[in-house]
ZADOBA-977110 format. One line per field, with one value per residue (C-alpha): residue number from 1; residue in one letter; x, y, z. Coordinates in Angstrom, 3 decimals. Example, Ala and Ser with C-alpha at 12.3 -4.5 7.8 and 13.67 -1.06 7.14 Angstrom:
<rs>
k <- [1 / 2]
r <- [A / S]
px <- [12.300 / 13.670]
py <- [-4.500 / -1.060]
pz <- [7.800 / 7.140]
</rs>
This chain:
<rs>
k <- [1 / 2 / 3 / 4 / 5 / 6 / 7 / 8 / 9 / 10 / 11 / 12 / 13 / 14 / 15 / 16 / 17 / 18 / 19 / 20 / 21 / 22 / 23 / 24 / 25 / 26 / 27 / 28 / 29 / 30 / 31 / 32 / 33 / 34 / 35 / 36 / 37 / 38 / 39 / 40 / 41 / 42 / 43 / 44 / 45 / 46 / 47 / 48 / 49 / 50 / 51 / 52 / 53 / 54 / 55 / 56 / 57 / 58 / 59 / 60 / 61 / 62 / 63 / 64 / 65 / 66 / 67 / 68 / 69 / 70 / 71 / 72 / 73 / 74 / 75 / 76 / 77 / 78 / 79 / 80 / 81 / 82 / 83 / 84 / 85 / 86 / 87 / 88 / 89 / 90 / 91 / 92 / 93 / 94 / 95 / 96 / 97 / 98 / 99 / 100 / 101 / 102 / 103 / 104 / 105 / 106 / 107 / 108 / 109 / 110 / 111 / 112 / 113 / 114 / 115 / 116 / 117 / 118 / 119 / 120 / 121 / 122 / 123 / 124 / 125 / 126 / 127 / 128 / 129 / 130 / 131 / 132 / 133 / 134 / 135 / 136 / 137 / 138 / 139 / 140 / 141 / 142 / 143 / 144 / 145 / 146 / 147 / 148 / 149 / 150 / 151 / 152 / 153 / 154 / 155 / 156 / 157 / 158 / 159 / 160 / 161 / 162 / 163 / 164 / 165 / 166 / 167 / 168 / 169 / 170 / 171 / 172 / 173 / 174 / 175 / 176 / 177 / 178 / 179 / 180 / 181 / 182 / 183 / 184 / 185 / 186 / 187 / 188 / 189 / 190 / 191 / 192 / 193 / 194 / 195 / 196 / 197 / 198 / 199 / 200 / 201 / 202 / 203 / 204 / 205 / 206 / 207 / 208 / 209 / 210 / 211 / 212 / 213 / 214 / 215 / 216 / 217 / 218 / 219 / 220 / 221 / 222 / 223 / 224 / 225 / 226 / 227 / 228 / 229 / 230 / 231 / 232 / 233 / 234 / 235 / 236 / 237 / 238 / 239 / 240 / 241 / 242 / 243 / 244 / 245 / 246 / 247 / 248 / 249 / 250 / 251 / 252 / 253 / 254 / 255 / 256 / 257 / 258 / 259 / 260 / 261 / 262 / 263 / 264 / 265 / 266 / 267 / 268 / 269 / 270 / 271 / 272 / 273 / 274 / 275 / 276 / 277 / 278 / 279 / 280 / 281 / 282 / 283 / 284 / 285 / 286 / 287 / 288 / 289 / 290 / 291 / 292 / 293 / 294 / 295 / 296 / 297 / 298 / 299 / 300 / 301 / 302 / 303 / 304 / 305 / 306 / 307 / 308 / 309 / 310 / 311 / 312 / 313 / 314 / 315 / 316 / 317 / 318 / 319 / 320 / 321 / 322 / 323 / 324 / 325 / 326 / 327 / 328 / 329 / 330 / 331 / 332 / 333 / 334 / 335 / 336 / 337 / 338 / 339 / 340 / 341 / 342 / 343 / 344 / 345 / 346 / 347 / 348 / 349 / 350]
r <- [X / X / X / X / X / X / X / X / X / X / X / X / X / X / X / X / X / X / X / X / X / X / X / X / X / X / X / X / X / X / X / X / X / X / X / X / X / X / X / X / X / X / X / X / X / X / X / X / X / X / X / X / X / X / X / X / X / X / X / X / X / X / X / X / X / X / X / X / X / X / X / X / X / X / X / X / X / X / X / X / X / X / X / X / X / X / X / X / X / X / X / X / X / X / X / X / X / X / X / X / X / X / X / X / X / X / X / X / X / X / X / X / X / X / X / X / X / X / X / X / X / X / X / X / X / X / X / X / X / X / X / X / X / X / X / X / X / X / X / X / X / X / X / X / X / X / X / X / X / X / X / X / X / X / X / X / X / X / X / X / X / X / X / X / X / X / X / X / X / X / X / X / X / X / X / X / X / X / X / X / X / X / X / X / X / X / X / X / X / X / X / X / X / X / X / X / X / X / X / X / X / X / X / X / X / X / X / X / X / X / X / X / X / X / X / X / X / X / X / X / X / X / X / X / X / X / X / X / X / X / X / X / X / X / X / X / X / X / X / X / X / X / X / X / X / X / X / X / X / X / X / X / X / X / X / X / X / X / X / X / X / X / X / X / X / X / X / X / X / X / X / X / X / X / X / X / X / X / X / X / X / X / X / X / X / X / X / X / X / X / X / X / X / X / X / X / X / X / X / X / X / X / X / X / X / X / X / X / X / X / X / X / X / X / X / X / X / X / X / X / X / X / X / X / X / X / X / X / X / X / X / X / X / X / X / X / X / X / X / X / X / X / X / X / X / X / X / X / X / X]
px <- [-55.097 / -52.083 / -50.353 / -51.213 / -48.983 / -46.362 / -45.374 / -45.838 / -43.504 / -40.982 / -40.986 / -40.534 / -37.177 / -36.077 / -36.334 / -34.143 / -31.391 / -31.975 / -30.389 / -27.745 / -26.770 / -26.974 / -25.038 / -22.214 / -22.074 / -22.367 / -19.136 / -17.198 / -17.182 / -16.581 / -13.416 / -12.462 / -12.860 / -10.207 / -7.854 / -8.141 / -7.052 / -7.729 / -8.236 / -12.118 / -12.657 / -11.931 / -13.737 / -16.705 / -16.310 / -17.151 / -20.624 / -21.570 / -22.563 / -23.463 / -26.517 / -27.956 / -28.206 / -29.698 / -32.456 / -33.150 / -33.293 / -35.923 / -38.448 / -37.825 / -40.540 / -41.674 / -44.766 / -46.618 / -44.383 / -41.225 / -42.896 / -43.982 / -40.828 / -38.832 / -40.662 / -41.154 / -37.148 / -36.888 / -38.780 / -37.356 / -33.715 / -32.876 / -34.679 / -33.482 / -29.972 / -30.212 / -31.269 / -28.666 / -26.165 / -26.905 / -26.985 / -24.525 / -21.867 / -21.965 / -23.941 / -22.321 / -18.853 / -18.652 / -20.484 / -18.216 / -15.255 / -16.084 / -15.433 / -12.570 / -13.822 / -11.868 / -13.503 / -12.895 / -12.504 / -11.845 / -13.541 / -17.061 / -15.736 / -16.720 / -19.281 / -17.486 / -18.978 / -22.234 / -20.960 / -17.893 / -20.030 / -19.886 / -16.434 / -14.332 / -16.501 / -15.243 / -17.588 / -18.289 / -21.332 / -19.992 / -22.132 / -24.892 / -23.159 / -25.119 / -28.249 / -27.379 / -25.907 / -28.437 / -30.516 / -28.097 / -28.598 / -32.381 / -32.413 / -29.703 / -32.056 / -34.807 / -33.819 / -32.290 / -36.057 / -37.531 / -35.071 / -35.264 / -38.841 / -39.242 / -36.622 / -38.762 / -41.928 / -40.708 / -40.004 / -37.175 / -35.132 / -36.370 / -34.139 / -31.402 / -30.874 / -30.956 / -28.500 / -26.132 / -26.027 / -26.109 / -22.907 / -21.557 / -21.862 / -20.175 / -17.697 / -17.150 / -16.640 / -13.954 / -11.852 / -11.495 / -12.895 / -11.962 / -8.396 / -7.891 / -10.437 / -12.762 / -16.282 / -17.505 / -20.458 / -20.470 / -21.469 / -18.373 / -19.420 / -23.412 / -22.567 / -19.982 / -23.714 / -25.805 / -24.869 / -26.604 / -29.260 / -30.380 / -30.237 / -32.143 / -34.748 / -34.491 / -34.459 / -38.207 / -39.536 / -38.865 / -38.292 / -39.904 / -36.491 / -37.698 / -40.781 / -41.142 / -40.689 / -39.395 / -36.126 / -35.799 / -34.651 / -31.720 / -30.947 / -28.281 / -26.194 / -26.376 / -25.652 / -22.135 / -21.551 / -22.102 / -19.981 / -17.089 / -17.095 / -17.309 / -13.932 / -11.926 / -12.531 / -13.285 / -10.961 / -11.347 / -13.969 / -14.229 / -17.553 / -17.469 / -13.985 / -14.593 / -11.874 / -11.447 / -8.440 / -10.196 / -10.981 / -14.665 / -15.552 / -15.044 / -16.330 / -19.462 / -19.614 / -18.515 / -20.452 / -23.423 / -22.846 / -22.445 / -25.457 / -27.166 / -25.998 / -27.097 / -30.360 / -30.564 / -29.629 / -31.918 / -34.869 / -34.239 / -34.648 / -37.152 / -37.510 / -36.020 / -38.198 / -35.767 / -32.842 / -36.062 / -37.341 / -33.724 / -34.069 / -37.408 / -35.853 / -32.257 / -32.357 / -32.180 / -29.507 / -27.399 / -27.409 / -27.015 / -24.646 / -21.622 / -22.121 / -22.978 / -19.480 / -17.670 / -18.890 / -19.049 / -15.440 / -13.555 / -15.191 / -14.330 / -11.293 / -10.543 / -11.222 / -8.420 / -10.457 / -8.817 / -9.970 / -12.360 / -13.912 / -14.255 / -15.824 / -18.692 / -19.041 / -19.803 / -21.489 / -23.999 / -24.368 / -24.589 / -27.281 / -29.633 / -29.625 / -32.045 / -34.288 / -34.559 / -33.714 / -36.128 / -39.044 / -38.026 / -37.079 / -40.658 / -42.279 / -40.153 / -38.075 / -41.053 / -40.517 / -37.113 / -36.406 / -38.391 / -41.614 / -43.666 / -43.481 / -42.663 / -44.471 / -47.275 / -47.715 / -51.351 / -50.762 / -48.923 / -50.002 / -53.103]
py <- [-19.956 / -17.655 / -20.315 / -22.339 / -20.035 / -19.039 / -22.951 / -23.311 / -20.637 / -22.060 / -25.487 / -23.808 / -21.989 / -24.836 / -27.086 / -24.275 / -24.821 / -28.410 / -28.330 / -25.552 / -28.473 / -31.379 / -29.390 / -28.366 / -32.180 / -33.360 / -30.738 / -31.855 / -35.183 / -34.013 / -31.953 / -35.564 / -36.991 / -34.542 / -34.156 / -31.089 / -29.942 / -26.698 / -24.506 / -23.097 / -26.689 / -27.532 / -24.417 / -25.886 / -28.649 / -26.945 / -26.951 / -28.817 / -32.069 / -29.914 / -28.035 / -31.912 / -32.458 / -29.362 / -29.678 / -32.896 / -31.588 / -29.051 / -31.921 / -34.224 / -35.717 / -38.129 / -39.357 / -41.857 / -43.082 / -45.460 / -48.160 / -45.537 / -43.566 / -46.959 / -47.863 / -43.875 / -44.063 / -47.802 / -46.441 / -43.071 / -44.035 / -47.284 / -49.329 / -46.601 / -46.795 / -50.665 / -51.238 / -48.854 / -50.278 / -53.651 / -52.947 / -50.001 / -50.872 / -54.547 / -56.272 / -53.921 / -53.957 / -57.801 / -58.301 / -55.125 / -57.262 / -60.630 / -58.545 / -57.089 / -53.692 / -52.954 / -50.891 / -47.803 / -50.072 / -53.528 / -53.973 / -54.120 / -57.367 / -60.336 / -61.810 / -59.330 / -56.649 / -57.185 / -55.748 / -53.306 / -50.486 / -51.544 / -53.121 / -51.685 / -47.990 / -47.740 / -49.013 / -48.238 / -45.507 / -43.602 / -41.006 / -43.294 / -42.919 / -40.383 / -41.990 / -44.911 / -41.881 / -40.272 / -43.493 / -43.324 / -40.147 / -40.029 / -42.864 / -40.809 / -37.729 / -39.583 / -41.740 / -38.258 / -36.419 / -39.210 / -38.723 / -34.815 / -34.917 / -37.342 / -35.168 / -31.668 / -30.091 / -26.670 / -26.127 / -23.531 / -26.252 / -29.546 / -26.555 / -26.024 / -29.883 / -30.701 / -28.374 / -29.362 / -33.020 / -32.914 / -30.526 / -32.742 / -35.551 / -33.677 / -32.250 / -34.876 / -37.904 / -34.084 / -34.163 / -37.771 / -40.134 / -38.607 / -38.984 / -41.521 / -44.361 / -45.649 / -46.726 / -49.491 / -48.772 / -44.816 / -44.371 / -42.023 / -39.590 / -40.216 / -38.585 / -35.587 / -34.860 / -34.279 / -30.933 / -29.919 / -32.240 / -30.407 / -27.239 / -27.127 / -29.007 / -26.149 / -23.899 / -25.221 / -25.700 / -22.724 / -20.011 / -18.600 / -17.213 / -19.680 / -18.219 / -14.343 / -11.791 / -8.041 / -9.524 / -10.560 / -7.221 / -7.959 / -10.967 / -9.553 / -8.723 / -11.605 / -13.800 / -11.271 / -12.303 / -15.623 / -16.277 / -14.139 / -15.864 / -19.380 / -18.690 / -17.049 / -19.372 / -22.650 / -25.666 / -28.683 / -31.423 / -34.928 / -35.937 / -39.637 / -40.574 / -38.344 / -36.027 / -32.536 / -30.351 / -27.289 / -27.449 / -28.584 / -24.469 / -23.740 / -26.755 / -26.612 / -22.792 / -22.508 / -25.223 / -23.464 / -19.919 / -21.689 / -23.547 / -20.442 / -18.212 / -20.939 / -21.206 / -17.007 / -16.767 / -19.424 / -17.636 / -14.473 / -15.834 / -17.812 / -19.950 / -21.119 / -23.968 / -26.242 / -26.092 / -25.787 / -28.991 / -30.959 / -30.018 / -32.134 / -35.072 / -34.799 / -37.993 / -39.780 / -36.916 / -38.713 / -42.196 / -42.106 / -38.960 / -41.465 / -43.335 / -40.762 / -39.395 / -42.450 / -41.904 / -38.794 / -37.514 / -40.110 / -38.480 / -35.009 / -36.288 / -36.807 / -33.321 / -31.408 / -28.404 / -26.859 / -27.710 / -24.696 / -25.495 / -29.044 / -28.704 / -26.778 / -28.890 / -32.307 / -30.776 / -29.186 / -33.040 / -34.565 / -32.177 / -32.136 / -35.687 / -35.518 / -34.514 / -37.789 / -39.657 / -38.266 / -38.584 / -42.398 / -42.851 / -41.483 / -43.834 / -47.369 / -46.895 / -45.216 / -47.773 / -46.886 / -43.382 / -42.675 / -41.434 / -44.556 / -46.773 / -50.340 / -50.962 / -49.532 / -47.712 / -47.683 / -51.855 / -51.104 / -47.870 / -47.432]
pz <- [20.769 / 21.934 / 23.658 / 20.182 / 17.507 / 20.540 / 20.820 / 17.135 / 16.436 / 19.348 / 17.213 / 14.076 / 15.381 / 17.281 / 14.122 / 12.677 / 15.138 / 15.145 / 11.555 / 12.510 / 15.022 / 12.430 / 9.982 / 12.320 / 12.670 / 8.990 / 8.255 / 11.300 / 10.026 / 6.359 / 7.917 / 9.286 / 6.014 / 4.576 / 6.732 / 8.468 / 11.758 / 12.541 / 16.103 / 15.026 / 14.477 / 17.637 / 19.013 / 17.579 / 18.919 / 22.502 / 21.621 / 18.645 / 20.668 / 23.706 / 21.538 / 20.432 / 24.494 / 25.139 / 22.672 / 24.116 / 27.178 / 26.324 / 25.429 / 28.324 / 29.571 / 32.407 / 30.431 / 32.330 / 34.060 / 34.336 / 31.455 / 29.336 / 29.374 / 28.961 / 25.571 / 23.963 / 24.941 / 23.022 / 20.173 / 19.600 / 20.470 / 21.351 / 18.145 / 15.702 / 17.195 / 17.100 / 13.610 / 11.880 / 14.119 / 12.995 / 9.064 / 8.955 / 11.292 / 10.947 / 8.570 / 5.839 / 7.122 / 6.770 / 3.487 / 1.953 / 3.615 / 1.729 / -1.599 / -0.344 / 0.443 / 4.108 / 7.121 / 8.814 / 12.166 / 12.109 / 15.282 / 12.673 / 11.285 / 12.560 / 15.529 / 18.007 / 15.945 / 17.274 / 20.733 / 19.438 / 20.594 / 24.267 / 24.574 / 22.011 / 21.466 / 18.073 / 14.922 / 11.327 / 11.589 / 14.481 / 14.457 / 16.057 / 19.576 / 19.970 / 19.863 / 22.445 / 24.686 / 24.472 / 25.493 / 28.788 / 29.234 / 29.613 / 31.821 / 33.988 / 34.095 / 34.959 / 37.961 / 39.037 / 38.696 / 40.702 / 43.448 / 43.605 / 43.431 / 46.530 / 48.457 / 47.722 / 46.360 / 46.127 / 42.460 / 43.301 / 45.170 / 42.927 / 39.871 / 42.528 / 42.912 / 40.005 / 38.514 / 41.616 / 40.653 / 37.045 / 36.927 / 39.314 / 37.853 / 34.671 / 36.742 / 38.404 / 35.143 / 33.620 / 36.751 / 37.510 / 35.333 / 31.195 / 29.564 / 33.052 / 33.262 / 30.502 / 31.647 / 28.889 / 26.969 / 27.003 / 30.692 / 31.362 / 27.979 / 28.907 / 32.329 / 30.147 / 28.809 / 31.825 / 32.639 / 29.402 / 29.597 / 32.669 / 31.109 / 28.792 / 30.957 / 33.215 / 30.567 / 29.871 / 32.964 / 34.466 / 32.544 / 29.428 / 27.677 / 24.874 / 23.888 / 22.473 / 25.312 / 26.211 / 25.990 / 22.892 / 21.703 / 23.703 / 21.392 / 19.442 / 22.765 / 24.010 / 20.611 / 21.102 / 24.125 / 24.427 / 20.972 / 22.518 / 25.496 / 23.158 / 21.342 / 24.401 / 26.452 / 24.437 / 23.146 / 21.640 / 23.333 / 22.568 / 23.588 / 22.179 / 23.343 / 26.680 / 26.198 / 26.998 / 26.854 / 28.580 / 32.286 / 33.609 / 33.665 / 30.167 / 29.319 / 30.567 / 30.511 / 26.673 / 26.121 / 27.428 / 25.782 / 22.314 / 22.441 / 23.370 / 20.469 / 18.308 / 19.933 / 20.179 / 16.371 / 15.908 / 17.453 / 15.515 / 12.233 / 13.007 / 9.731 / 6.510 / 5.149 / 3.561 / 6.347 / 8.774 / 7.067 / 7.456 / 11.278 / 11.929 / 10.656 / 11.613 / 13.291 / 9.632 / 8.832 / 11.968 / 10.807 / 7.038 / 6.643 / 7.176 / 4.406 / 2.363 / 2.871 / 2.038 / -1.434 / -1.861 / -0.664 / -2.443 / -5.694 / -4.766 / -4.282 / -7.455 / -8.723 / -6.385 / -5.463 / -2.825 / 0.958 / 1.739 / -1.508 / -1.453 / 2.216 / 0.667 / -2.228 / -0.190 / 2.417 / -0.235 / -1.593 / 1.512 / 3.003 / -0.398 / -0.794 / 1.603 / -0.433 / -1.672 / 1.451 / 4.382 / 1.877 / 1.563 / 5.032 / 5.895 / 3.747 / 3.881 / 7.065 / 9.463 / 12.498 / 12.703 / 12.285 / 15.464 / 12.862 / 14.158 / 17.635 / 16.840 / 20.737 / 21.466 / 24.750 / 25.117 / 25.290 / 28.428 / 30.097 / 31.486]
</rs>
């Protein structure tokens, strides 16, 4: 029963900083939408993406097995990030274009829209690379568990290897492969992510720092430190286009701490139902917040509020639309917002 209300409690804050996440995403993209360039904007950027790969980390699982994992993967990810891409990014574009409604990117119009997201890496919804990265990225973590766990049994040194290669592999695509060769498809950004990925599998697995302990009075300190350490040492990131104008260390170290304060600050408040209730269903938040935006910031627009002010006004449309929309998602659009599996498992697992 313990165990029960401690993991309850764990969900409840970590569907807190699910929507801290989502929102730091929602008013990047709103900053896009109006222009502004500014350096705590790019110090967010350090971690916003970063925290989204860290959560996901945190609930990896091997299920049962390769087929298993393959279709919970296709069903949570893959389908969801399929379907939107289809009716958001090209469907739409094309039928907007035939009454003379243009694009964000061109690359939407036309059959080659189908595979822009491979080839070209540009499209109309862009905020569902995430999703198909985050496809990669699983796969990536997984074919890297199978191979630590055949080299060792030791848990100590299965954490210790993993850890090695996944920074690696992130150090590795920040030294040589971003702002100098572009891997089709997202590979090169999937393998950015892995470093992350790994932590906050790690973070599970073998440690409790999640759940309530004797440190947790210490959470104040450490939601200091780690932000401190976030804006001395942090810079703008480009985790879609794979570029970084920090080195690998602050990168991954900034990216690290500001997940962590989020995650920290997160903890200590526990719960607040509504932004708590945006956080379970962020997923919908990610797909549908781009068009969203291309109404509502032409119409703010319009009214010439000054920048700070506008910000908060279309964020605070954007985010309580969802009142309306996750209720309707949940009811019409089930099978792909990752709230139902369009394959069964059981058919295919024993």
């Amino acid at each position: 029963m313990e165990k029960a209300i401690i993991s309850k409690k764990r969900i409840e804050y970590i569907d807190l900083a699910k929507d801290l996440c989502i929102i730091l995403v929602v008013s990047y993209h709103v900053l896009n939408h109006l222009h502004v360039k500014s350096e705590y904007v790019f110090l967010l950027s350090t971690f916003r993406m970063p925290l989204y790969f860290f959560l996901s980390g945190l609930f990896f699982k091997e299920y049962e097995g390769i087929v298993g994992f393959l279709i919970r993967k296709t069903n949570k990810l893959l389908i969801p990030f399929l379907f939107f891409y289809i009716t958001t990014s090209f469907l739409l574009p094309n039928i907007l274009f035939l009454f003379g409604i243009t694009v964000s990117h061109t690359e939407s119009l036309g059959i080659q829209g189908l595979w822009a997201f491979i080839m070209k890496e540009e499209f109309a919804n862009d905020p569902l690379w995430f999703l198909w990265r985050l496809f990669l990225v699983n796969i990536l973590f997984y074919g890297c568990i199978l191979a630590v766990k055949r080299c060792c049994v030791s848990k100590c040194r299965q954490a210790m290897l993993i850890t090695t290669f996944c920074f690696a592999v992130g150090a590795f695509n920040s030294i040589f492969i971003a702002k100098q060769v572009n891997i089709l498809g997202f590979l090169d950004t999937a393998m950015a992510a892995m470093p992350f990925f790994s932590i906050g599998y790690l973070f599970n697995k073998f440690t409790d720092i999640l759940y309530p302990n004797s440190w947790d009075k210490y959470l104040p300190i450490f939601i200091v430190g780690c932000i401190a350490l976030t804006f001395i040492l942090g810079g703008r990131c480009s985790y879609m286009h794979n570029v970084f104008h920090i080195g690998p260390f602050s990168q991954y170290l900034c990216g690290i701490t500001g997940t962590l304060s989020v995650i920290f600050i997160s903890k200590m408040v526990r719960d607040l139902p509504l932004i708590s209730y945006w956080g379970r269903y962020s997923i919908m938040i990610l797909v549908s917040h781009g068009l969203l935006l291309q109404v509502f910031v032409p119409l703010i627009r319009k009214v010439h509020l000054s920048v700070p002010i506008a910000t908060i006004v279309i964020l605070t449309m954007v985010m309580f639309s969802y009142q309306i929309i996750i209720p309707f998602m949940k009811k019409d659009l089930p099978y792909v917002t990752a709230q139902k599996d369009v394959i069964d498992v059981l058919k295919y697992v024993k």
